[in-house]
Short mmCIF file of the C-alpha atoms (twelve columns), coordinates in Angstrom:
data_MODEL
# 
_entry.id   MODEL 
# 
loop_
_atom_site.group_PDB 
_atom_site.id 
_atom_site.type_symbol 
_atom_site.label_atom_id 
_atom_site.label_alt_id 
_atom_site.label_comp_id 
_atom_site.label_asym_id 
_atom_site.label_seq_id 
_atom_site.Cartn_x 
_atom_site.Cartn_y 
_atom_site.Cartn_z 
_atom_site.pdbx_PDB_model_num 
ATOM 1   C CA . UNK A 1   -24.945 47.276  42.701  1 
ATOM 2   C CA . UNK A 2   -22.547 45.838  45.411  1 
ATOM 3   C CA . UNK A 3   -19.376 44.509  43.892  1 
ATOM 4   C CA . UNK A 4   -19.370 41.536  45.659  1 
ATOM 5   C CA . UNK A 5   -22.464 40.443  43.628  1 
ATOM 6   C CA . UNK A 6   -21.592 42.057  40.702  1 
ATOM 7   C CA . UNK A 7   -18.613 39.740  40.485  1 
ATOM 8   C CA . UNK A 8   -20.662 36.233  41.078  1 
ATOM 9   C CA . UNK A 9   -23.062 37.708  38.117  1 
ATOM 10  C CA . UNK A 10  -19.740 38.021  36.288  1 
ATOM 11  C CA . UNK A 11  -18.362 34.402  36.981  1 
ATOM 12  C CA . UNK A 12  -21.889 32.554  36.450  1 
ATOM 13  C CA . UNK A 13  -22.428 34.145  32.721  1 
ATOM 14  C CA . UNK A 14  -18.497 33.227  32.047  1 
ATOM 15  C CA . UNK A 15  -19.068 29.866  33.155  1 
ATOM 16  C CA . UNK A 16  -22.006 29.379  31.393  1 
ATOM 17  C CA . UNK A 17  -20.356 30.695  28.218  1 
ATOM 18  C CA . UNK A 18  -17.694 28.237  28.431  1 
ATOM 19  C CA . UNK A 19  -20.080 25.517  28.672  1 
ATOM 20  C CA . UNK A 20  -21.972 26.521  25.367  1 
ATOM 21  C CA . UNK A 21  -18.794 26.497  23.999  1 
ATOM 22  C CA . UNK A 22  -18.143 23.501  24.434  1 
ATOM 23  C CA . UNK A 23  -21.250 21.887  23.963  1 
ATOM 24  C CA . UNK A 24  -21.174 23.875  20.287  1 
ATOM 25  C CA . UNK A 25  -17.737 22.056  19.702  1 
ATOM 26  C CA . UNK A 26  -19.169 18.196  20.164  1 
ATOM 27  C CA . UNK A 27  -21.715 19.024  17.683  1 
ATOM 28  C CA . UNK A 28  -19.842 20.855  14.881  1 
ATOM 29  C CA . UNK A 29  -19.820 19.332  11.268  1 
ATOM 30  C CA . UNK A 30  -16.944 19.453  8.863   1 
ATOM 31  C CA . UNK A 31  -16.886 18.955  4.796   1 
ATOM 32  C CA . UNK A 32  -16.882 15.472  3.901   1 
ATOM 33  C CA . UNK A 33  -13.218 13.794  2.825   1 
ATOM 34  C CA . UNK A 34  -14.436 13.203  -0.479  1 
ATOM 35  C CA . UNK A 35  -17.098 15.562  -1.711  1 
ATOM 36  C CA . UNK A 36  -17.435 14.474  -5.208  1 
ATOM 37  C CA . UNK A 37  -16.980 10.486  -3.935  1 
ATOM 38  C CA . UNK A 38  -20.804 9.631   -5.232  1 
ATOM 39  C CA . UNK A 39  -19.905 11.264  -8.429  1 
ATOM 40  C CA . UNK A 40  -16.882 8.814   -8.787  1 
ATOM 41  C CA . UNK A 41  -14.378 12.004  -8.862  1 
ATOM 42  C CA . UNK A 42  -11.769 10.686  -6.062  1 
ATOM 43  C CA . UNK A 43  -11.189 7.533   -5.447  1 
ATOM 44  C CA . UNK A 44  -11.998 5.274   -2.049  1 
ATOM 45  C CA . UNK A 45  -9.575  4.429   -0.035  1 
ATOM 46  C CA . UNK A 46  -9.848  0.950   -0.611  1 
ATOM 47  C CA . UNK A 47  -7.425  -0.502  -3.300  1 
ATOM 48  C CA . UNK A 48  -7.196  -3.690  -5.363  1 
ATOM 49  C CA . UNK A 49  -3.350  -3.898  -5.609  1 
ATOM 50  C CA . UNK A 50  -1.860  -6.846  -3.863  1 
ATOM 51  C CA . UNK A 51  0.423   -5.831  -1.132  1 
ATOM 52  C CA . UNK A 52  2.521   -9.091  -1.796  1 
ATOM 53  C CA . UNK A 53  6.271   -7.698  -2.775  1 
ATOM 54  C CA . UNK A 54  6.723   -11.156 -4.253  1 
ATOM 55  C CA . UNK A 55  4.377   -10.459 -6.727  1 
ATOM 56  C CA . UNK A 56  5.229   -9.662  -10.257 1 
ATOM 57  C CA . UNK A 57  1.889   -7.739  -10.665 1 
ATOM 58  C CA . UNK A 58  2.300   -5.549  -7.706  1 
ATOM 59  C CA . UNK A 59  3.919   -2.157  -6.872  1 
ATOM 60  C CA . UNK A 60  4.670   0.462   -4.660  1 
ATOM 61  C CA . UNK A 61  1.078   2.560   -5.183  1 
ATOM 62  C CA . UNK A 62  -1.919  3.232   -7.140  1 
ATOM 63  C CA . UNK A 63  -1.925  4.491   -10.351 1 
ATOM 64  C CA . UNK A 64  -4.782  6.762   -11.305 1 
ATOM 65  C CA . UNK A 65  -7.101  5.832   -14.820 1 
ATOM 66  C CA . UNK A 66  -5.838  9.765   -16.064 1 
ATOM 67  C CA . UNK A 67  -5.049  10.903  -19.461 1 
ATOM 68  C CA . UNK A 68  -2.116  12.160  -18.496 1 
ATOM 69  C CA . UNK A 69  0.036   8.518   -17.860 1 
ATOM 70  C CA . UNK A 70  -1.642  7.398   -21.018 1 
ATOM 71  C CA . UNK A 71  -4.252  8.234   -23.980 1 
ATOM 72  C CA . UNK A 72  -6.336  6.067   -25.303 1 
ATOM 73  C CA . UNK A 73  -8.344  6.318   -28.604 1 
ATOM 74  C CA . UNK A 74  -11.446 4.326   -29.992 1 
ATOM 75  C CA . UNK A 75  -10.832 2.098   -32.978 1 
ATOM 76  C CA . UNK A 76  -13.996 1.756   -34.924 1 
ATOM 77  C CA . UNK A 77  -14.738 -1.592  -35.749 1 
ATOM 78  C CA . UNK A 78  -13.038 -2.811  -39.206 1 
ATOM 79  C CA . UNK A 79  -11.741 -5.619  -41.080 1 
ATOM 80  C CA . UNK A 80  -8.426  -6.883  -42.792 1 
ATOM 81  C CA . UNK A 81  -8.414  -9.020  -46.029 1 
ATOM 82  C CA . UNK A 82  -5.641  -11.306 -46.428 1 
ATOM 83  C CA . UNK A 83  -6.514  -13.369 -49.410 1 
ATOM 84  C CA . UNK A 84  -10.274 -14.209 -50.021 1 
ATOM 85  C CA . UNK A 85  -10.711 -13.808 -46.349 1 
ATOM 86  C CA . UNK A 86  -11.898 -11.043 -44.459 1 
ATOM 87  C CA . UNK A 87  -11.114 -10.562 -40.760 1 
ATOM 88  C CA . UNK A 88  -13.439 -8.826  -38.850 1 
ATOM 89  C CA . UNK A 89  -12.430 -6.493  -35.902 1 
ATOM 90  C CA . UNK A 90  -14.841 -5.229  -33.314 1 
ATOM 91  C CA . UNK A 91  -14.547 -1.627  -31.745 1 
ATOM 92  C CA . UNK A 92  -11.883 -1.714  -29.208 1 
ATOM 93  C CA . UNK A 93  -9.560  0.777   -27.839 1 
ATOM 94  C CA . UNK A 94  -5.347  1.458   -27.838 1 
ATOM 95  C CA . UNK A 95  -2.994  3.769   -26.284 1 
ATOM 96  C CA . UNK A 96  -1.811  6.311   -28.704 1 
ATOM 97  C CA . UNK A 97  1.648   6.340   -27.863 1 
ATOM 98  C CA . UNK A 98  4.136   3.182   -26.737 1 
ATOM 99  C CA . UNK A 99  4.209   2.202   -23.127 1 
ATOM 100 C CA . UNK A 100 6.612   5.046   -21.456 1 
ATOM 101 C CA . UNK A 101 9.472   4.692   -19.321 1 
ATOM 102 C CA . UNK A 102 7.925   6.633   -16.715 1 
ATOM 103 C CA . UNK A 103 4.698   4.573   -16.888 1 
ATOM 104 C CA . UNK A 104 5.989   1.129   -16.719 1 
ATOM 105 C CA . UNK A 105 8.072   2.581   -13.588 1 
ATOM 106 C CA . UNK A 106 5.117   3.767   -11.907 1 
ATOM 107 C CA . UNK A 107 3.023   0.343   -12.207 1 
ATOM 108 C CA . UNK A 108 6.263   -2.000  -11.524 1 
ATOM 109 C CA . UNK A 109 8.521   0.042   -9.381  1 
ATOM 110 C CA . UNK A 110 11.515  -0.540  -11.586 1 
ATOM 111 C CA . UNK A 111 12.507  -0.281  -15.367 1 
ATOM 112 C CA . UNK A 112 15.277  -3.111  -16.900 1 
ATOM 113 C CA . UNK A 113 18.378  -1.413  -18.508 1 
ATOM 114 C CA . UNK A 114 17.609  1.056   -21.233 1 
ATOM 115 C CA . UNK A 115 19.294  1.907   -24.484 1 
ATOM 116 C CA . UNK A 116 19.271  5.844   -22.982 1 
ATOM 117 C CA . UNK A 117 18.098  8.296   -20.662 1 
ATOM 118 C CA . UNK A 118 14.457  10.099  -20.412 1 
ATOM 119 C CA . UNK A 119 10.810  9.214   -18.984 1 
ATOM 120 C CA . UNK A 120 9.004   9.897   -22.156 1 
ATOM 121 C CA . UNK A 121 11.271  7.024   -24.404 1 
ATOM 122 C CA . UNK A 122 9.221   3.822   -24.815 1 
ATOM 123 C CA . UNK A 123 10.576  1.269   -22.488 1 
ATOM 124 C CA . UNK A 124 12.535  -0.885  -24.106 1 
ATOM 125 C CA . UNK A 125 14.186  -4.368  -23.118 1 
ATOM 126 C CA . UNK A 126 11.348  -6.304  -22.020 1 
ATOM 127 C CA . UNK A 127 10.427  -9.801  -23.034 1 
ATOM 128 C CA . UNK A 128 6.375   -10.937 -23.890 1 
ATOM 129 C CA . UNK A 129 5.632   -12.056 -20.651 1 
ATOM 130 C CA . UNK A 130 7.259   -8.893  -18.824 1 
ATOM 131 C CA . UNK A 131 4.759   -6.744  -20.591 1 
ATOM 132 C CA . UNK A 132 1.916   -9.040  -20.362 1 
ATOM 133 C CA . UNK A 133 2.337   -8.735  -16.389 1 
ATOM 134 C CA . UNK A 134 3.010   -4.752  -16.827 1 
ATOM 135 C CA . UNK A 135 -1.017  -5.171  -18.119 1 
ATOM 136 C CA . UNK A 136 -2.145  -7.603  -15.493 1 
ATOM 137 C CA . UNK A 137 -0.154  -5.173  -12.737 1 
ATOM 138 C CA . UNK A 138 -1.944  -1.797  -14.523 1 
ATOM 139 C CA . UNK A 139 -5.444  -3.859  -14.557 1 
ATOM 140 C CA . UNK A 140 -5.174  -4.016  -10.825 1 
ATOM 141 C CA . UNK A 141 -3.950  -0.907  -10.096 1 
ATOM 142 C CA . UNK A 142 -6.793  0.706   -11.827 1 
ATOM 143 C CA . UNK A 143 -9.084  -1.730  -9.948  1 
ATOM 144 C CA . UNK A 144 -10.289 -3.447  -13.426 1 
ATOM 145 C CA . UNK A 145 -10.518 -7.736  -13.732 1 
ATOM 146 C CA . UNK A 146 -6.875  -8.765  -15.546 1 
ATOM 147 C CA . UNK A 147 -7.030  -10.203 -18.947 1 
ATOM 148 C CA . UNK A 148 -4.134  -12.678 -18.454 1 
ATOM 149 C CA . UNK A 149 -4.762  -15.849 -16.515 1 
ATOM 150 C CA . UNK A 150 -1.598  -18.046 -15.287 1 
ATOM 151 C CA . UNK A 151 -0.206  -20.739 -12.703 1 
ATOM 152 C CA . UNK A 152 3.143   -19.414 -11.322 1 
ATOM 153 C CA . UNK A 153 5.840   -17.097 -12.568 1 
ATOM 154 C CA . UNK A 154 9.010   -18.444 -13.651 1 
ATOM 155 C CA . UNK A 155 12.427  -17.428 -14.624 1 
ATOM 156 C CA . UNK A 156 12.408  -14.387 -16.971 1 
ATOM 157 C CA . UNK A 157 9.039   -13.803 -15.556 1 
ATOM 158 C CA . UNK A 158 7.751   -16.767 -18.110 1 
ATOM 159 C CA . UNK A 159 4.433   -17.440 -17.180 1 
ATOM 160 C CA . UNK A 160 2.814   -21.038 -16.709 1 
ATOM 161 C CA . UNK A 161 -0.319  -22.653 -17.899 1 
ATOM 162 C CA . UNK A 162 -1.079  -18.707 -19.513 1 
ATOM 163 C CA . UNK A 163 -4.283  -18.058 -21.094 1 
ATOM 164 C CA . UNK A 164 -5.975  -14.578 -21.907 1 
ATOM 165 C CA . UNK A 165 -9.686  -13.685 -21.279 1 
ATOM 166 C CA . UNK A 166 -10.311 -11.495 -24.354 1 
ATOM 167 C CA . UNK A 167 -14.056 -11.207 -22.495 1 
ATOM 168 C CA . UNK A 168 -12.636 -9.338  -20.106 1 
ATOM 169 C CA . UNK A 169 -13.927 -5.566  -20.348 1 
ATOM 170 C CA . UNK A 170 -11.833 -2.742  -19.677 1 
ATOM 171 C CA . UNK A 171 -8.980  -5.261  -18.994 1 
ATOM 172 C CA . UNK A 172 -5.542  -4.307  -20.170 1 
ATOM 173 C CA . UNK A 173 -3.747  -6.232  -22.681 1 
ATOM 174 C CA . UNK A 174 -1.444  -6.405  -25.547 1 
ATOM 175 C CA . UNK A 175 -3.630  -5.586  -28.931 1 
ATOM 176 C CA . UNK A 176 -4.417  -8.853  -31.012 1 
ATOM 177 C CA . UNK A 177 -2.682  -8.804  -34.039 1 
ATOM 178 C CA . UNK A 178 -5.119  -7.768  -36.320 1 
ATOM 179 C CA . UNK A 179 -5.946  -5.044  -34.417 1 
ATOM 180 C CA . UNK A 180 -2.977  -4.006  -34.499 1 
ATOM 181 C CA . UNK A 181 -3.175  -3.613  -38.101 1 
ATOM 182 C CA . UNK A 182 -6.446  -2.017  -38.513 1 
ATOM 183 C CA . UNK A 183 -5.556  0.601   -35.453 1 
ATOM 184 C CA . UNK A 184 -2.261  1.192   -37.902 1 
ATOM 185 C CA . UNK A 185 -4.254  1.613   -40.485 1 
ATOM 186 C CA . UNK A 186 -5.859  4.371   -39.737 1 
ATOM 187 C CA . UNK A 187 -8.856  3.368   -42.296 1 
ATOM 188 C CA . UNK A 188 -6.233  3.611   -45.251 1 
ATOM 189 C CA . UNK A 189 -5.259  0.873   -47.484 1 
ATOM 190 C CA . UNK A 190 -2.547  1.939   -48.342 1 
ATOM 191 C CA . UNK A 191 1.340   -0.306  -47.883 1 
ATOM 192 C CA . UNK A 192 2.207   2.631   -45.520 1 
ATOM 193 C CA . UNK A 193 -0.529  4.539   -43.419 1 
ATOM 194 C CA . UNK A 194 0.857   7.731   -44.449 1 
ATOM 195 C CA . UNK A 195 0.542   6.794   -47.881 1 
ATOM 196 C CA . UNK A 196 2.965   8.177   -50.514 1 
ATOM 197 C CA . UNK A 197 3.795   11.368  -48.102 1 
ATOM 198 C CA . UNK A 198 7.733   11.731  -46.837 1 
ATOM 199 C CA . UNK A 199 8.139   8.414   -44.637 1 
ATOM 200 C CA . UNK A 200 10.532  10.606  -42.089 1 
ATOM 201 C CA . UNK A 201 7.937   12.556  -41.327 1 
ATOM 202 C CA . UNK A 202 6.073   9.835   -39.770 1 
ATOM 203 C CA . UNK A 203 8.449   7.200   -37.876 1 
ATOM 204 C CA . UNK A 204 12.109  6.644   -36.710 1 
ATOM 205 C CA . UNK A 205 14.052  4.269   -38.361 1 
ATOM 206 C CA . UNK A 206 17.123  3.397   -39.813 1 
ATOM 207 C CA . UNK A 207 18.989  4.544   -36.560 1 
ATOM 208 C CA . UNK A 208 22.159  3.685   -34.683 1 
ATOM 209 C CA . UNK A 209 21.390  4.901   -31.321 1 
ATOM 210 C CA . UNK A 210 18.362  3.573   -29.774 1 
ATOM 211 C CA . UNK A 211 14.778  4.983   -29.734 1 
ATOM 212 C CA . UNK A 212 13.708  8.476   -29.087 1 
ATOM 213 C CA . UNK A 213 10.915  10.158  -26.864 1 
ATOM 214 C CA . UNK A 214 7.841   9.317   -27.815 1 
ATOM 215 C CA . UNK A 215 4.786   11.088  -30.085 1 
ATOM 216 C CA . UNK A 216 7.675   13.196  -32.079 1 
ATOM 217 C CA . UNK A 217 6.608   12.524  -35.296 1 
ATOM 218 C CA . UNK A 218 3.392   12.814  -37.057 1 
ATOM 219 C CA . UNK A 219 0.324   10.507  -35.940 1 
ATOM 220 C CA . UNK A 220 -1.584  8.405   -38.453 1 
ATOM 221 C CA . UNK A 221 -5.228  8.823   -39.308 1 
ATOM 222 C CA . UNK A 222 -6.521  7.802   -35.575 1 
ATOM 223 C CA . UNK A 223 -3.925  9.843   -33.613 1 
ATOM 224 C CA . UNK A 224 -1.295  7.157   -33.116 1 
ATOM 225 C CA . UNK A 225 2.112   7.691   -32.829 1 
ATOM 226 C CA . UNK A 226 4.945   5.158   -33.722 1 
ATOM 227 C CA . UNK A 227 2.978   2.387   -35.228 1 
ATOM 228 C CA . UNK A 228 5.986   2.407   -37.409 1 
ATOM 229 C CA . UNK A 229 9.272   3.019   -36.031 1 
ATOM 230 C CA . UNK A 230 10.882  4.073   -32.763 1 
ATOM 231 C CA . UNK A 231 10.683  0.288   -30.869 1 
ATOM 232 C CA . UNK A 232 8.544   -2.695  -32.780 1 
ATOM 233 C CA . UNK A 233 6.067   -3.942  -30.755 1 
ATOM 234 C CA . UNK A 234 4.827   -7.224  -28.951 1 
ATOM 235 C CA . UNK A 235 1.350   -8.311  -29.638 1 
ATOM 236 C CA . UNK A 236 -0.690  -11.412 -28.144 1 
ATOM 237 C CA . UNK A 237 -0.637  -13.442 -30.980 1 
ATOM 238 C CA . UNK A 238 1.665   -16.876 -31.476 1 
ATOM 239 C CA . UNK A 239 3.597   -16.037 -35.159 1 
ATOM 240 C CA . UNK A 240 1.452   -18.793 -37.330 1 
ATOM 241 C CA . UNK A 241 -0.022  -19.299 -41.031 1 
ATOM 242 C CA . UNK A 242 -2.956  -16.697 -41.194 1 
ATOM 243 C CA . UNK A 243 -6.278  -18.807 -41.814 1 
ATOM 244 C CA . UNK A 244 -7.774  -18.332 -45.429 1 
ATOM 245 C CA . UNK A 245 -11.594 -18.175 -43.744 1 
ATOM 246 C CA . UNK A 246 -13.986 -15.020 -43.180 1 
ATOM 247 C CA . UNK A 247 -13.124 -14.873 -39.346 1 
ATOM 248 C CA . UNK A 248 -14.789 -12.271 -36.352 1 
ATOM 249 C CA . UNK A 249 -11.993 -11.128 -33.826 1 
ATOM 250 C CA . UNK A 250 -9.310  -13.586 -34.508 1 
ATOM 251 C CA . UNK A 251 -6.656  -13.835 -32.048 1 
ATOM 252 C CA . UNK A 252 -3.984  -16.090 -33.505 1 
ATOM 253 C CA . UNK A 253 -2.561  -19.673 -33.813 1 
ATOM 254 C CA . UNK A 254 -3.442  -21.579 -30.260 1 
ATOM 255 C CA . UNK A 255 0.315   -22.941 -29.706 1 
ATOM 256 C CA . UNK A 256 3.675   -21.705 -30.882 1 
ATOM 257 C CA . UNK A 257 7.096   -20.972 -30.101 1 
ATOM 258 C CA . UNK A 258 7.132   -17.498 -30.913 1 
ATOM 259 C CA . UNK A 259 4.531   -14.166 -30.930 1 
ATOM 260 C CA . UNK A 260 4.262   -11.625 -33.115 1 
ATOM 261 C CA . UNK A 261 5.765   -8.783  -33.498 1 
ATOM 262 C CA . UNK A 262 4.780   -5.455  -35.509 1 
ATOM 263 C CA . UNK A 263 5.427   -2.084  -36.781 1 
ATOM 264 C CA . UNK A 264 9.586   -2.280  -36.781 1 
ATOM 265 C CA . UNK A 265 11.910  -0.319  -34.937 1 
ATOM 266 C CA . UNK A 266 14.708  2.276   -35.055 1 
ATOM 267 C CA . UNK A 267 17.049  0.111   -36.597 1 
ATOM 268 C CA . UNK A 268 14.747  -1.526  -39.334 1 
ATOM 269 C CA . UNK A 269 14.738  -0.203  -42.878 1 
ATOM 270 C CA . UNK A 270 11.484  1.414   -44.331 1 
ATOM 271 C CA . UNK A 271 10.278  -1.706  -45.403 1 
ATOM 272 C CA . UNK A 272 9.475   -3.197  -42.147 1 
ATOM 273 C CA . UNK A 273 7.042   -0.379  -41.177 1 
ATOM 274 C CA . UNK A 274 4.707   -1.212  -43.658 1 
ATOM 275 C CA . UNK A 275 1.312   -1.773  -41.622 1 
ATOM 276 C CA . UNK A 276 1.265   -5.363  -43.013 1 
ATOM 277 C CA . UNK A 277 4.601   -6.190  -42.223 1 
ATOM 278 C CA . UNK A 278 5.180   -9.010  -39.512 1 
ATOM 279 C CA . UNK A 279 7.796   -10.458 -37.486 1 
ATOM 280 C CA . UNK A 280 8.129   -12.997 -34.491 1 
ATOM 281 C CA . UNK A 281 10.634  -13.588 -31.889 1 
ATOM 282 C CA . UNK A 282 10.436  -15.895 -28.534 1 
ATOM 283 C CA . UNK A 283 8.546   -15.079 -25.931 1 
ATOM 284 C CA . UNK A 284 11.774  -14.661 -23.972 1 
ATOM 285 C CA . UNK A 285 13.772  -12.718 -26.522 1 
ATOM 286 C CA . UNK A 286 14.066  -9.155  -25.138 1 
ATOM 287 C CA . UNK A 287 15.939  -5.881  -27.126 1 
ATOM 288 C CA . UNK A 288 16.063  -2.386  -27.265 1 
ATOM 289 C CA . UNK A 289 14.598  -2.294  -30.643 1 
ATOM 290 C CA . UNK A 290 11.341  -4.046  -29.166 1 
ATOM 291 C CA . UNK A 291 8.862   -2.301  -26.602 1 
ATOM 292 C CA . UNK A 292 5.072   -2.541  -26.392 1 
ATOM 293 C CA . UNK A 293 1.479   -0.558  -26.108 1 
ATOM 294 C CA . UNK A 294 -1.692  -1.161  -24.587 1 
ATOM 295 C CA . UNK A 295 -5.286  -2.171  -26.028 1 
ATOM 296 C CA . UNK A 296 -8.362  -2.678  -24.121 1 
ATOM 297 C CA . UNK A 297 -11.865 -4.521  -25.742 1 
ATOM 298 C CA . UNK A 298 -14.735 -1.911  -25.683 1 
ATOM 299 C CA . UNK A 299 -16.425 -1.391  -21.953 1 
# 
């Protein structure tokens, strides 16, 4: 065959290859972004979190609904006698350890001054309404409705016109404090959830230096750590008489000038970790004996 024609033969098939090519490369598929997106496995794009600095409740990025920033454990539902009356408590859930360091940094961007060093310590130094907007701030972030309701943020972050929407499911919140009590509990009836057992190997108290990392001592009956010891902690209530009436899901005096706290901290004496134990400070007040955990009503 004359090379003259040989060579057009040559440049027509390379052309047309080229052209196949390239027609093959407009049509080409790739894996999908999120393969397991219908199976709720990654999360969309889209994202809840206000991206108003100002706000109290926002922060610098999502925070995932893992197990690994916080576990969570199901309370069965119970009830507390105080008196003649019972108080009934319906199945809800709580965070078996304290609120970390390292978690309330990741939801709000910034920690207030701690007693010491280390991510895993409970934070520490916050007053009632700082933790009740930690919640609100975590509730968006995991793209859930928030349980606290307010007007405008004031100094100290105290919060105007607040109410709480305990019909809220999912939303995150400060436990009630009777649940409280029943999740310390652990089903016993006992002064002390670990009963007559060694009360050191339970909780951290009687201390002179500030808390220590959390889950280091031995949980109660449900898996919690700390509900005595280590940093007392806020709950929603306002500190008033308790009621002497058979009550379902009680949540507290309406008014008041301070809010319960519960389970007593490092520096307390054994006394004050006894799972009916109660004390109340000022909304305001803020220590490092005094931190905070997490509840949630049933979804």
């Amino acid at each position: 065959m004359d090379r003259k024609v040989m060579g057009i033969m040559f440049l027509s098939f390379f052309a047309a290859l080229l052209a196949a090519c390239s027609a093959s490369g407009g049509e080409e598929t790739f894996a999908p972004q999120f393969p397991d997106e219908d199976e709720g496995t990654v999360k969309s794009s889209g994202s809840n979190v206000s991206s108003d600095s100002a706000d109290p409740e926002s922060s610098s990025g999502a925070v995932e609904d893992s197990t690994a920033l916080m576990d969570w454990v199901v309370v069965p539902a119970a009830s507390v006698t105080r008196g003649t009356a019972t108080y009934s408590i319906s199945t809800f859930e709580i965070t078996t350890t304290e609120v970390t360091r390292g978690l309330y940094t990741k939801v709000m961007g910034s920690v207030p001054q701690q007693a010491n060093e280390g991510e895993d310590f409970p934070v520490e130094n916050v007053n009632w309404y700082q933790s009740v907007l930690f919640c609100n701030a975590y509730s968006k972030q995991l793209g859930r409705d928030t349980a606290y309701v307010y007007t405008s943020v004031g100094e100290e972050s105290y919060l105007k016109d607040l109410s709480i929407d305990y019909a809220a499911k999912g939303a995150i919140r400060l436990p009630t404090e009777n649940e409280w009590e029943v999740a310390a509990r652990g089903g016993t009836t006992s002064t002390y959830y670990w009963g007559t057992d060694e009360a050191k190997k339970y909780a951290y108290y009687a201390q002179s230096k500030g808390p220590v990392a959390v889950a280091q001592y031995l949980p109660n009956e449900y898996g919690l750590y700390d509900m005595g010891g280590n940093v007392a902690e806020w709950v929603n209530d306002w500190y008033g008489s308790y009621e002497n009436k058979d009550i379902n899901d009680p949540t507290g005096a309406e008014t008041g000038t301070n809010r319960v706290v519960r389970g007593g901290g490092w520096s307390d004496k054994a006394t004050a970790l006894a799972s009916n134990e109660r004390d109340k400070k000022a909304p305001l007040y803020k220590g490092h004996t005094l931190g905070f955990r997490l509840a949630r009503s049933a979804k």
